[in-house]
C-alpha positions in Angstrom: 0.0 0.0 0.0 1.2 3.4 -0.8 1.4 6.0 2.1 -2.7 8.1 1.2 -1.9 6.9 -2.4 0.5 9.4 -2.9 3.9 9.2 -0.7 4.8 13.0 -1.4 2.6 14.4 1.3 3.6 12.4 3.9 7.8 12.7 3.3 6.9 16.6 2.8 4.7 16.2 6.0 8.3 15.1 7.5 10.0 17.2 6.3 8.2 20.6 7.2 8.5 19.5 11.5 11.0 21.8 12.4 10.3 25.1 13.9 11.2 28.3 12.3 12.4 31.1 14.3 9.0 33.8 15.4 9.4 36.9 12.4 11.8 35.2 9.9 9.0 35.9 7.0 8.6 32.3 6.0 5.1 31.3 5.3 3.3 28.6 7.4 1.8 25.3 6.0 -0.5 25.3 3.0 -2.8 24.0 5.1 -2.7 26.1 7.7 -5.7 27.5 6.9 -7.5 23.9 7.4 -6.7 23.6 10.4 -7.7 26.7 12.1 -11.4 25.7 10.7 -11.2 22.6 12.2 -9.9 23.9 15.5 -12.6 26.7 15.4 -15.1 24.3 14.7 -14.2 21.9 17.3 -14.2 25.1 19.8 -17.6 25.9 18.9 -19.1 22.2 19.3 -17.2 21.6 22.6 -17.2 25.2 24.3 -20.8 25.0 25.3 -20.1 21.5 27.0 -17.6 22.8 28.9 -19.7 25.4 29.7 -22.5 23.3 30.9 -20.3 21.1 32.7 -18.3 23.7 34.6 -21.6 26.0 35.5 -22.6 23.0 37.6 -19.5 23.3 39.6 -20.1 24.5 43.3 -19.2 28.6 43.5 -16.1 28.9 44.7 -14.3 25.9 42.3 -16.9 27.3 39.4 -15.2 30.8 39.6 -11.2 29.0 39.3 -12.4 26.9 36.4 -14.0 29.2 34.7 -11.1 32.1 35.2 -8.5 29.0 34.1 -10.4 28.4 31.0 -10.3 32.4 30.2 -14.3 32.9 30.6 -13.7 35.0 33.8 -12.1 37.7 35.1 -10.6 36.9 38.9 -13.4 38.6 40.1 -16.0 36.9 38.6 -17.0 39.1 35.4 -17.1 37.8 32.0 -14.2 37.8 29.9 -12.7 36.9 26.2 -9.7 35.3 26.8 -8.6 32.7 24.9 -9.7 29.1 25.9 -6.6 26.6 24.0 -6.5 25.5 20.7 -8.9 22.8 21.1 -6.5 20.6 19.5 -7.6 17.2 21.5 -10.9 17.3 20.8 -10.7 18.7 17.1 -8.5 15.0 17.4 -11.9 13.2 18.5 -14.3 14.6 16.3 -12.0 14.6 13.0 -11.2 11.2 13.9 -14.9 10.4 14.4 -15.6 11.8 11.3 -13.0 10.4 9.0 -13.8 6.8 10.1 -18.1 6.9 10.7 -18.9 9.9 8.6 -20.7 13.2 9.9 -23.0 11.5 12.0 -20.1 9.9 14.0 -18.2 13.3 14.9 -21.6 14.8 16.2 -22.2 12.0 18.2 -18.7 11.9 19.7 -18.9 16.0 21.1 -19.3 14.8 24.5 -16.1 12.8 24.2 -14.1 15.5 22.6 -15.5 17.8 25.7 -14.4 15.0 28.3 -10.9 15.1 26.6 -10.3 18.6 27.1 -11.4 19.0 30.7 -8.7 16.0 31.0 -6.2 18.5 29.2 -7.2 21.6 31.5 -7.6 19.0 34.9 -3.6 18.3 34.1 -2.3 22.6 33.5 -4.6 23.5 36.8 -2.4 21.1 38.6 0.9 21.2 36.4 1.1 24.8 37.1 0.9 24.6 40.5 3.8 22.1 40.8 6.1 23.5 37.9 5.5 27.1 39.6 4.1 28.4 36.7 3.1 32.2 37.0 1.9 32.4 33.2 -1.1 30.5 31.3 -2.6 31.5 27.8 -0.6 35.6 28.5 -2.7 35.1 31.8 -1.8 34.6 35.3 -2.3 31.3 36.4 -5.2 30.3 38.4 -2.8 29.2 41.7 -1.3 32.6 41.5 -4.4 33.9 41.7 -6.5 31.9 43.8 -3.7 30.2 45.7 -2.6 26.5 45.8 -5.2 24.4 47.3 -8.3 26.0 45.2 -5.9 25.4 42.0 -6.0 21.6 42.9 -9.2 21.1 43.9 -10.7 22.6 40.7 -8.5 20.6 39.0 -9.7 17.3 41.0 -13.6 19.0 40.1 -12.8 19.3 36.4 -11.5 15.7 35.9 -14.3 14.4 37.8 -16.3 16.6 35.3 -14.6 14.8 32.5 -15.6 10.9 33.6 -19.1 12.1 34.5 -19.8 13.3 31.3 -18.7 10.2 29.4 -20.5 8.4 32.1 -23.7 10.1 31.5 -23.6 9.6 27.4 -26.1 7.1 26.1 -23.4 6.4 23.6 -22.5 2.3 23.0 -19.1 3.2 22.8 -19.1 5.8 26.0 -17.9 3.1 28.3 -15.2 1.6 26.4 -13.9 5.4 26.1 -14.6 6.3 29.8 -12.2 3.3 30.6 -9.6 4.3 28.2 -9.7 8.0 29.7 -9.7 6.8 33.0 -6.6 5.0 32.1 -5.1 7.7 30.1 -5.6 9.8 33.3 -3.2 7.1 35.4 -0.5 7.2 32.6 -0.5 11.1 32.8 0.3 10.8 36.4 3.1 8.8 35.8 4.4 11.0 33.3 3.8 14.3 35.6 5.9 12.5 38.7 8.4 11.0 36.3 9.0 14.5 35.2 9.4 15.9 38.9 11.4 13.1 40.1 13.8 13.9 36.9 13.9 17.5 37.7 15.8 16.4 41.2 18.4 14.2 39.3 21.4 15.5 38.6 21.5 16.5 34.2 24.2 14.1 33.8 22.4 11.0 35.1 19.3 11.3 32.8 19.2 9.7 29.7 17.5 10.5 26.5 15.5 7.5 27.2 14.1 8.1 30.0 12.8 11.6 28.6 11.1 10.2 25.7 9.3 7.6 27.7 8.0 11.1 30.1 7.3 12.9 27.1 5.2 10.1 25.7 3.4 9.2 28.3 2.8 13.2 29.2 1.7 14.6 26.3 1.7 12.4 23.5 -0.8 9.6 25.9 -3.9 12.2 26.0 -3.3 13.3 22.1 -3.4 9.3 21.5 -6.5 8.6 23.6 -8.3 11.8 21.7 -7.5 10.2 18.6 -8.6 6.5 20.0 -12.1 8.0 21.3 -12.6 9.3 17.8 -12.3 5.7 16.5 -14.6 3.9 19.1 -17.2 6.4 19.0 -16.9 5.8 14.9 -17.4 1.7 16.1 -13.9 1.1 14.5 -12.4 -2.0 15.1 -9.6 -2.7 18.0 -6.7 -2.9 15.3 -7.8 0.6 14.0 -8.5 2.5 17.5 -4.7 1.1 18.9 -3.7 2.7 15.5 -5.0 5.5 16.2 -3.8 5.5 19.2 -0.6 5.5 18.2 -1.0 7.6 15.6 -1.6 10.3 18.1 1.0 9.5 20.5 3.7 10.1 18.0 2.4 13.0 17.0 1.5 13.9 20.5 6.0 13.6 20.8 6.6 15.6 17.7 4.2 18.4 19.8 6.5 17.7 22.7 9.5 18.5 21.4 8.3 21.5 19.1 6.7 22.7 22.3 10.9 22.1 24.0 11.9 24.2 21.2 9.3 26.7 21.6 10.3 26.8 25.3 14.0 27.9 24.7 13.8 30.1 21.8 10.4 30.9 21.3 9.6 34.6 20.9 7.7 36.1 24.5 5.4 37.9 22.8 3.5 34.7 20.8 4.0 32.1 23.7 3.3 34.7 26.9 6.1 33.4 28.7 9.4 34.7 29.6 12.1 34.0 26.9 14.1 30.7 27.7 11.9 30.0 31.0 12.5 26.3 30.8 16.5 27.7 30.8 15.8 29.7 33.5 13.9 26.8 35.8 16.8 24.2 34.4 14.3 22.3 33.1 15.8 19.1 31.3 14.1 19.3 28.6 14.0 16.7 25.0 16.5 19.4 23.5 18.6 19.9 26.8 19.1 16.4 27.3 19.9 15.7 23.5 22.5 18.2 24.1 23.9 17.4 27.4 24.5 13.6 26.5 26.0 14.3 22.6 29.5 14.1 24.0 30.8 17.7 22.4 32.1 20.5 23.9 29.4 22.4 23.6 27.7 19.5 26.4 30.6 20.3 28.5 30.0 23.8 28.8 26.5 23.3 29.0 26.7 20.5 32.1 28.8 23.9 33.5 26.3 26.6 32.9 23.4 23.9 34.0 25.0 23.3 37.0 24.7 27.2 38.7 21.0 27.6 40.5 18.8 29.4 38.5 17.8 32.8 38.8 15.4 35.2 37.2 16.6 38.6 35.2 19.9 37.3 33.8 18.8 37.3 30.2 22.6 37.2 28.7 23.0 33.9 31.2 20.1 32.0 29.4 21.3 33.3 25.7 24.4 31.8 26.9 23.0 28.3 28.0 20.3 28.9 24.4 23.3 28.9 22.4 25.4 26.4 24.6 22.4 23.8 23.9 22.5 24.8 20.2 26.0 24.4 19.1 25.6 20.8 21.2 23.3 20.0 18.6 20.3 19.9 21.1 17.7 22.2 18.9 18.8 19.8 15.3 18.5 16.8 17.1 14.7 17.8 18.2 13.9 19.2 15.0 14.5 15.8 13.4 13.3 13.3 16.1 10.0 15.4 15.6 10.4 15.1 11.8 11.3 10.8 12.4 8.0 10.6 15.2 5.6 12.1 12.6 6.7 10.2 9.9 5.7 7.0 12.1 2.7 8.6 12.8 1.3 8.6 9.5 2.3 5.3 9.0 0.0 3.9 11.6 -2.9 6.9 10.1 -2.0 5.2 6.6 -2.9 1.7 7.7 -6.4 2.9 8.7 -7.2 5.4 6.2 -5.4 5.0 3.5 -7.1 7.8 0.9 -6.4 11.4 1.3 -9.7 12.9 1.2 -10.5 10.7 4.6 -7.2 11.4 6.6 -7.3 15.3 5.5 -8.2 16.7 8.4 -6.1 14.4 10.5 -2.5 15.4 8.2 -4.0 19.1 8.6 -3.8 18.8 12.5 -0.7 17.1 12.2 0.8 19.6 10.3 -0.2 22.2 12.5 0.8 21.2 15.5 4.5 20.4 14.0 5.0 23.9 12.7 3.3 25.7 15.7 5.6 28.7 17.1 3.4 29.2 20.1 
């Protein structure tokens, strides 16, 4: 079988995962333009889900969820901040749709809605424990509302998440409540694997070990968006796992665009601090990849890694940016994201193997491997 009938997508696919600097002129995917209608239409089918779901949330956790998600102000007034990119659940219901048809993706809103609580349950709380003090060029919900109502809206919002799924008269809601549930456990995993790595010294983590974090972090929820998709379409085992997988390799390519993004992504498109994973000493897909490549640069860069951080010292991070550059930490992530999409759409082309069906699958795909923010 030929990869969607035509190989020449999928290699350019490949090669377009890199990230170009914020401002150099060059034009984004072709498809760009796909995408953000598929994003915007999965906003508008999930937001008043959400909504729904988090009005029914007792006062006080209603406010914090509803200021995370950008709806409020911190004082309970309506606002228009952004919400995410909706990228999980435009997953679900493209998925849905390219394997059951229109009627599937309607039928699988709930699932896509359950998916992004999930998401948002997993920033309340990761922003609490990575210190955060930014979210979507916001403050974050703990710095506003303080630690404990930051977790417990976070607990609320998961349990949001289940009870919707377990609510839906769907056949296929019980199968994906399971495979949520179980997603949830994995993204635990992945959060303390990431803490406890964050207290090991840089030169005793291995490349390894951050893949398996990264996987089962970020690219476990895009996976199980993609999967819910397919059961709520009634694929068949073989296809769901492919999806599955399809997402989770994409879900890595996301990861360690995002790593890039985190060191030398521009301020004013992410709403973080330049190089704040520098700054925190975050050991990051790129850090690591640069740390462990033997060169000089990783020599100089174990050195500069090894001072406590601090805040303010702008020419310090360049330093430790460029450090992780010449060590061949941002090439090595550029093409590992490159490699982990190209699996990906060989599991997509196993299940849906003409372009027309997987279009709006390759258009996610594409844009979350050329994102800059």
């Amino acid at each position: 079988m030929t990869e969607f009938t035509t190989q020449g997508r999928t290699e350019t696919l490949a090669r377009r995962t890199t990230v170009e600097a914020p401002g150099n002129g060059r034009p984004g995917p072709a498809d760009g333009h796909e995408a953000a209608v598929i994003l915007e239409r999965a906003r508008a089918s999930v937001d008043p889900e959400l909504r729904a779901a988090l009005d029914s949330l007792p006062g006080s956790m209603r406010r914090v969820a509803l200021y995370h998600f950008g709806w409020e102000h911190a004082d309970g007034t309506p606002a228009a901040a952004h919400a995410g990119k909706a990228i999980r659940p435009a997953l679900v219901l493209t998925a849905a749709a390219a394997l059951g048809g229109p009627g599937a993706r309607e039928s699988a809103v709930r699932a896509a809605a359950a998916v992004e609580l999930i998401h948002n349950f997993t920033l309340l709380h990761d922003d609490v424990m990575d210190r955060d003090t930014t979210r979507r060029h916001r403050p974050t919900a703990w710095t506003v509302f303080g630690d404990p109502d930051a977790i417990l809206a976070g607990d609320a919002v998961q349990a949001l998440a289940l009870g919707l799924l377990a609510e839906d008269p769907h056949l296929a809601s019980a199968a994906a409540a399971a495979r949520l549930a179980a997603c949830v456990v994995e993204l635990c995993a992945g959060q303390q694997a990431d803490t406890a790595l964050e207290r090991r010294d840089p030169a005793d983590v291995t490349l390894d070990e951050v893949l398996a974090m990264a996987e089962a972090k970020t690219g476990a929820l895009l996976g199980c968006a993609c999967a819910l998709g397919a059961l709520y379409a009634g694929a068949a085992e073989d296809d769901v796992e492919a999806l599955d997988t399809f997402g989770r390799q994409a879900g890595l390519a996301f990861q360690l665009i995002d790593d890039v993004i985190g060191i030398w992504g521009d301020p004013n498109r992410t709403g973080k601090p330049a190089g704040a994973d520098l700054t925190a000493r975050k050991k990051s897909l790129p850090v690591v990849a640069a740390l462990t490549s033997g060169t000089p640069a990783a020599a100089e860069l174990a050195e500069l890694y090894a001072v406590p951080c601090g805040t303010g010292d702008a020419a310090g991070t360049a330093r430790i940016a460029l450090a992780v550059e010449r060590a061949g930490g941002r090439d090595w992530a550029q093409s590992q994201a490159a490699d982990r999409m190209s699996r990906a759409m060989g599991e997509l082309a196993r299940v849906i193997p003409e372009p027309e069906s997987a279009g709006g699958l390759l258009a996610l795909a594409e844009y979350v491997t050329r994102r800059s923010d």
